[in-house]
C-alpha positions in Angstrom: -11.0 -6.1 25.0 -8.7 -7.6 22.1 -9.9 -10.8 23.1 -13.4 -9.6 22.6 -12.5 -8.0 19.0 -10.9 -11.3 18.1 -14.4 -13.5 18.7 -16.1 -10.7 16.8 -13.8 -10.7 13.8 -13.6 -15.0 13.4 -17.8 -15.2 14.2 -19.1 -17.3 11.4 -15.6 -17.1 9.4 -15.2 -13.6 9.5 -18.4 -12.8 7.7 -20.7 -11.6 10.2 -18.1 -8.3 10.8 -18.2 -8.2 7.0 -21.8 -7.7 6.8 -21.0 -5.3 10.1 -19.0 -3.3 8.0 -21.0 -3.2 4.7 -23.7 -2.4 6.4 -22.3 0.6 8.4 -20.3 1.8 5.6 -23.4 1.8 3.1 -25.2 4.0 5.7 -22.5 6.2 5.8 -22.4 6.7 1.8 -26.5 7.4 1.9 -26.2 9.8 4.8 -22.9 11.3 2.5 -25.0 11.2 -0.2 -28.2 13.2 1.2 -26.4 15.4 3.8 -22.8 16.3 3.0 -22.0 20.1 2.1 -18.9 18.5 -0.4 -20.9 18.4 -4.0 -18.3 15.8 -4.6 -19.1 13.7 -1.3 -22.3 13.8 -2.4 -22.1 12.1 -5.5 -19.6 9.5 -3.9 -22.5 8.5 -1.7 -25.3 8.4 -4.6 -23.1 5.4 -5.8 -21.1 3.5 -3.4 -24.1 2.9 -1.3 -25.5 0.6 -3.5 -22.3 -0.9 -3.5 -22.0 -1.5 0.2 -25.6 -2.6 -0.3 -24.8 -5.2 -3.0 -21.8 -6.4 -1.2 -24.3 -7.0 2.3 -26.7 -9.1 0.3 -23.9 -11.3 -0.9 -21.8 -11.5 2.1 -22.9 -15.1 2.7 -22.4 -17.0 -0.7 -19.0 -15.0 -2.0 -15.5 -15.7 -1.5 -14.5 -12.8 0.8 -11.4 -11.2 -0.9 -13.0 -11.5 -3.6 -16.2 -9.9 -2.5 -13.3 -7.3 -1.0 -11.8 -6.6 -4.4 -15.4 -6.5 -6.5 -16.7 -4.2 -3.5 -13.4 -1.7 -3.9 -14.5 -1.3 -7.6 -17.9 -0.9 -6.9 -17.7 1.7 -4.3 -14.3 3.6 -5.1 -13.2 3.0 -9.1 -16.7 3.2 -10.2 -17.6 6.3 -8.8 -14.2 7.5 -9.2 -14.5 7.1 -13.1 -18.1 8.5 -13.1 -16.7 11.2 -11.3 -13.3 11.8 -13.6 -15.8 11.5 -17.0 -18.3 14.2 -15.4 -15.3 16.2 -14.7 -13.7 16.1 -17.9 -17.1 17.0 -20.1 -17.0 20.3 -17.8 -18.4 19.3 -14.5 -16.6 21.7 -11.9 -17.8 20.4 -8.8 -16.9 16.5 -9.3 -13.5 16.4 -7.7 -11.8 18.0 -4.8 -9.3 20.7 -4.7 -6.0 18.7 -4.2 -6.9 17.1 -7.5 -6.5 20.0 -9.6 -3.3 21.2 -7.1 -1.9 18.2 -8.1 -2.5 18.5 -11.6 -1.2 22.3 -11.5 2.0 20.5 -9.8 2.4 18.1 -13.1 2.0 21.2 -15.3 4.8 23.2 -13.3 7.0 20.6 -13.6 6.5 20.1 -17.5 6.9 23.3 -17.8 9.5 25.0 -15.5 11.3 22.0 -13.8 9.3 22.8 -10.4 5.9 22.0 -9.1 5.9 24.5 -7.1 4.6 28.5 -7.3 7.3 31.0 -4.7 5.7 33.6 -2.3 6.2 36.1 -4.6 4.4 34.6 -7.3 1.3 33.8 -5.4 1.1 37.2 -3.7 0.7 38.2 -7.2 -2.7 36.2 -8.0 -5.8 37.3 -6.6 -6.6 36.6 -3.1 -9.1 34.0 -4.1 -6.2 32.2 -6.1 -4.3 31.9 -3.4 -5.5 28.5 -1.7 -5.3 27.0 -4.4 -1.6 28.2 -5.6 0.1 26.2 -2.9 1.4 22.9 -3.0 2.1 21.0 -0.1 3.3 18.1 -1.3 7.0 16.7 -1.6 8.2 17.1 -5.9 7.3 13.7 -6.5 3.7 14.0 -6.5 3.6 16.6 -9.4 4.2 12.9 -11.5 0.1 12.4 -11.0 -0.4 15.8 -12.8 2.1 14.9 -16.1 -0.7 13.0 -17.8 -3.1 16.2 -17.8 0.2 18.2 -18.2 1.0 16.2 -21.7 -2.7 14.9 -22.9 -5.1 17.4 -22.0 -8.4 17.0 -20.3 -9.6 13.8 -20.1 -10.9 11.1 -17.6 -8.4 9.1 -18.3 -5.5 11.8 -17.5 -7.0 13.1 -14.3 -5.0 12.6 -11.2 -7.3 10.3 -9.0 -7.4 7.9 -11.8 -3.4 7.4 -11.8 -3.6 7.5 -7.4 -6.2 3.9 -8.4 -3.2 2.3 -10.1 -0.9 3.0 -7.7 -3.0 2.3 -5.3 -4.5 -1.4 -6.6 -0.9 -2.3 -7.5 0.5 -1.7 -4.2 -2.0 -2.9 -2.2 -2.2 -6.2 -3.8 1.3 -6.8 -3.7 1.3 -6.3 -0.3 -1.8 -8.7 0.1 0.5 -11.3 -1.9 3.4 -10.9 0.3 1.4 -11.7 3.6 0.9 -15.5 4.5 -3.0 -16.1 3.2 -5.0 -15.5 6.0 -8.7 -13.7 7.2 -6.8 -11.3 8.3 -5.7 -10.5 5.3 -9.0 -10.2 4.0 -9.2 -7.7 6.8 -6.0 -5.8 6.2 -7.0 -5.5 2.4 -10.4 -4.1 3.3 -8.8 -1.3 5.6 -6.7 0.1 2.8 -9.7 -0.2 0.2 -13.3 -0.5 1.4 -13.7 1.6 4.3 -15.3 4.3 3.9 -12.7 6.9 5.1 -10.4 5.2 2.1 -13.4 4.6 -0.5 -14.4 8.4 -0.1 -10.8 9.8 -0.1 -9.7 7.6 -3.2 -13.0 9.0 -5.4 -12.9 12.5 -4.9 -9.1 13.5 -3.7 -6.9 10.3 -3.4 -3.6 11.7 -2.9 -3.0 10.1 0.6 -4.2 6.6 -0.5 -1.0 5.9 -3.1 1.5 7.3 -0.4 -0.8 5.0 2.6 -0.5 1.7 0.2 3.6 2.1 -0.6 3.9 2.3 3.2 1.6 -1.0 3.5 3.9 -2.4 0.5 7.0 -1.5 2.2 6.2 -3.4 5.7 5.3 -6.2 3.7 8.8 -6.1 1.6 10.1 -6.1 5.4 7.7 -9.3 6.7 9.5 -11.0 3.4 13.0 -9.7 4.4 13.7 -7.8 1.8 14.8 -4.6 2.8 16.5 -3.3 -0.7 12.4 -3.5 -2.2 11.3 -2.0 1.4 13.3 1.2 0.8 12.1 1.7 -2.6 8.7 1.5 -1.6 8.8 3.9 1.7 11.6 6.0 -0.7 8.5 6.1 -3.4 6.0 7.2 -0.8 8.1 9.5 0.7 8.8 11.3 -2.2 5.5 12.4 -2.6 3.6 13.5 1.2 5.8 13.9 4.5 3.2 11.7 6.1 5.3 9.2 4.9 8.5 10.3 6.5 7.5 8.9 10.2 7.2 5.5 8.3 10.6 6.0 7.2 12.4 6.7 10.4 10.4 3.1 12.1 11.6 1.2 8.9 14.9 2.6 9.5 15.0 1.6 13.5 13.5 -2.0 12.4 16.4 -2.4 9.6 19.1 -1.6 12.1 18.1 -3.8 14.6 17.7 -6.4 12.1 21.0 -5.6 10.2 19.3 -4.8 7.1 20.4 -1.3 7.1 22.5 -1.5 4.5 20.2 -2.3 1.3 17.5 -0.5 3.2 18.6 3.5 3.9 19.6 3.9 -0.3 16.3 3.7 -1.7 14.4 5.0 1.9 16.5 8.2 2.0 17.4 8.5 -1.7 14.0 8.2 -4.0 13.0 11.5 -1.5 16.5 13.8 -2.2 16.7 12.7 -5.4 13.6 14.2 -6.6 14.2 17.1 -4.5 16.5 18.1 -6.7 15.1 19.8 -9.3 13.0 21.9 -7.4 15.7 22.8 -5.1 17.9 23.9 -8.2 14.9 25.9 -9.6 13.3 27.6 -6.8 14.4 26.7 -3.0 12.5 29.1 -1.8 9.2 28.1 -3.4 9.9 24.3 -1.8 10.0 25.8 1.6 7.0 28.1 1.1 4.8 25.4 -0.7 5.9 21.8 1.8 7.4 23.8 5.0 5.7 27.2 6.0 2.3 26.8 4.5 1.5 23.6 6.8 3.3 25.3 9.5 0.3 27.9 9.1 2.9 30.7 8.3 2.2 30.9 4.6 -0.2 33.9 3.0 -3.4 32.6 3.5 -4.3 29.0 6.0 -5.0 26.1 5.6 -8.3 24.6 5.1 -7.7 21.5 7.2 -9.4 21.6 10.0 -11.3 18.7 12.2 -12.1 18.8 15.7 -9.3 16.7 17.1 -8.0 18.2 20.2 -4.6 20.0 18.8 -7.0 21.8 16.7 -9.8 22.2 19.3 -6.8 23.5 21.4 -5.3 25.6 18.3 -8.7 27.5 18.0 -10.0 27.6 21.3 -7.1 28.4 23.9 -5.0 31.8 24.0 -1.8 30.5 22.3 -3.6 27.7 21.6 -1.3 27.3 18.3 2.0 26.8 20.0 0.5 24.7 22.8 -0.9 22.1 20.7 2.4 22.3 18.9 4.3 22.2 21.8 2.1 18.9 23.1 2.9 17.3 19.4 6.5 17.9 19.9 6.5 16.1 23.3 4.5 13.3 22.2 6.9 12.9 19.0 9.7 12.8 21.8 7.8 10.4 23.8 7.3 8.2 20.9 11.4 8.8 19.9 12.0 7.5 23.3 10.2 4.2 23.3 11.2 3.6 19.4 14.6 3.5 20.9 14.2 2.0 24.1 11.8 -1.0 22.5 12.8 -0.9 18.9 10.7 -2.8 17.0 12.3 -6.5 16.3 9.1 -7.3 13.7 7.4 -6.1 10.4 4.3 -6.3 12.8 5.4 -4.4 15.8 7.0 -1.8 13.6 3.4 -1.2 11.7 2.3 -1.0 15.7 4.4 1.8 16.3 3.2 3.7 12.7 -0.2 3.2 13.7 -0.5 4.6 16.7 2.1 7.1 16.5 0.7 8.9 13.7 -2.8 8.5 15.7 -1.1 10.9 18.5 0.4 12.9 16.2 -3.3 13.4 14.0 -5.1 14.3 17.1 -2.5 16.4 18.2 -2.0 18.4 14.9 -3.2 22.0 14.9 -4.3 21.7 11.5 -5.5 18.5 10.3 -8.4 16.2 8.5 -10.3 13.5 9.4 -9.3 11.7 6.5 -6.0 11.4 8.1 -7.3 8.9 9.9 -7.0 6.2 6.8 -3.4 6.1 7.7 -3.6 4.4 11.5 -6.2 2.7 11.0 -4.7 0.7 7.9 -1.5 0.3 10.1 -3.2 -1.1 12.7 -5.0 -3.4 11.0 -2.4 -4.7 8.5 -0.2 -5.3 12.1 -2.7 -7.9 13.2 -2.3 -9.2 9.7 1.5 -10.3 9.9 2.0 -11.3 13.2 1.9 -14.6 13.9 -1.3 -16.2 14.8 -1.2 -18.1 17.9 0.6 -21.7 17.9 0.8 -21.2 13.9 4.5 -22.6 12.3 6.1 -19.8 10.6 6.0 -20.5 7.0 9.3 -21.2 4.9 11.0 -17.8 3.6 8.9 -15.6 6.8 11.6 -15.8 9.2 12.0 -12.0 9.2 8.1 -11.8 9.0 8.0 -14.5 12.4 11.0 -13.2 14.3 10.9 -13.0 17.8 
């Protein structure tokens, strides 16, 4: 089977899976655009489909990255910006809700010292407030919402626009770290072109800055340079749990490697140190906002739901709830097991392990999206990317990138 994915990806250069995957992907954004119940789905769809379109008729005569690159802008910035501007002129269906719960984080912060709302305080609101009034996201994210919080209401200050930079920054740094390649090309098309990322950076976009500092990081560790690789996963961390898996595989690959030292201060401390404030405001509101409500024990549940089997399980099966939890717990224990029976020697093996443990854990989630998927996917991908292609000599400087 890998053998068989490997002929399809090099066929004529890597170009006829392009035009496999432009192709695909524009016919998801027309289906999106006439059949999705998400107004702001919708009007991703209305626009990127001609970009996937575009980037199908050129596939042949264009330099791939940089058909890659002109295709990201065509089918994520660009609607993204239409998207921000309708917004900000008094559109209220161009943007989804963790946009604005983001933006409501930057205000708490400006103005209290916490992002976050305690159980009391949302009790308080109306029941139809309520959703919308919790936070689950670690204090760093609220730094998305300062530019609303300070500037007002414009396109320029709306969250998703600030998730693009981080988002194009890190991702091409990682790209530039990485020994040039077609895989590359691929790696760089997971975290920006596919529709699952395309979509999600447009009209939501918090997971894809938190998904490229974790790409950034394993790259920092292909270079051996753990000190930059615990800043970036620290960064991450600091703003979705999501990122916190990454962490503890970073932190297994960086003691094996005896990197440890320059790698735990910026992986464990960028997360506690902005946990500080909010901790010293409220404690209580942290633990409601990031712990209970995703637990499903906060006053109203969440809306994510997909039909994976923890939450087909969940919904479906007396006690479904603690079962599927119960099956994610043992799969996390499985996965502890092997992490520290076969700990990963390699930036490559260890973005193995993030891919498809967070694909266990995902499926196995009581309460999850489908948009969660971005996250293995770009792992598994950006693996392929830094190991070392058959027979190749390890380049000068990637001995931590080729260790064996």
């Amino acid at each position: 089977m890998a053998r068989l994915l490997t002929r399809a990806d090099e066929a004529a250069g890597g170009r006829a899976l392009d035009a496999a995957l432009y192709g695909l992907a524009g016919l998801f954004a027309l289906i999106t655009a006439l059949s999705s119940t998400l107004l702001p789905h919708r009007a991703w769809g209305s626009v990127a489909a001609w970009g996937y379109l575009a980037a199908l008729l050129v596939t042949p005569f264009v330099n791939r990255l940089l058909l890659t690159w002109a295709t990201f802008a065509a089918v994520s910035l660009l609607p993204l910006i239409i998207q921000a501007v309708q917004r900000a002129g008094g559109r209220l269906d161009r943007a989804q809700e963790e946009v604005s719960v983001v933006e409501e984080m930057g205000r708490g912060l400006a103005s209290t010292g916490s992002p976050y709302l305690g159980r009391a305080g949302i009790a308080a609101l109306p029941a139809q407030d309520q959703l919308d009034a919790y936070h689950p996201y670690q204090p760093g994210m609220a730094v998305f919402g300062l530019p609303r919080a300070w500037l007002g209401e414009h396109w320029y200050t709306d969250s998703r626009v600030w998730f693009a930079v981080v988002t194009v920054a890190a991702v091409a740094w990682a790209a530039s770290l990485a020994a040039p390649s077609d895989r590359v090309v691929r790696a760089v098309q997971a975290a920006t072109i596919f529709p699952v990322c395309a979509l999600t950076l447009a009209t939501g976009g918090d997971d894809l800055p938190v998904l490229a500092l974790c790409l950034l990081a394993i790259a920092f560790c292909a270079r051996d340079r753990p000190g930059a690789a615990g800043l970036a996963v620290g960064a991450a961390a600091a703003l979705k749990l999501f990122a916190f898996p990454v962490v503890i595989v970073l932190a297994v690959l960086a003691v094996v490697t005896g990197r440890w030292r320059r790698f735990l201060p910026g992986a464990i401390g960028l997360p506690v140190l902005v946990l500080i404030p909010p901790l010293l405001t409220d404690a209580d509101a942290f633990v409601e906002n990031v712990i209970r409500f995703p637990l499903g024990h906060g006053l109203v549940a969440s809306p994510a739901q997909s039909p994976f089997p923890g939450y087909l399980i969940a919904s479906s099966v007396p006690g479904g709830r603690y079962v599927a939890s119960a099956l994610l717990v043992l799969a996390g224990l499985a996965i502890a097991a092997l992490l520290l029976r076969r700990p990963p020697r390699t930036a490559a093996s260890a973005a193995l392990f993030c891919g498809y443990g967070l694909l266990v854990a995902i499926l196995l989630m009581p309460t999850t999206r489908f948009g969660y998927l971005l996250y293995p996917i770009a792992f598994l991908v950006w693996a392929a990317a830094l190991s070392r292609p058959t027979g190749a000599t390890a380049p000068r400087g990637d001995a931590a990138l080729y260790r064996q």
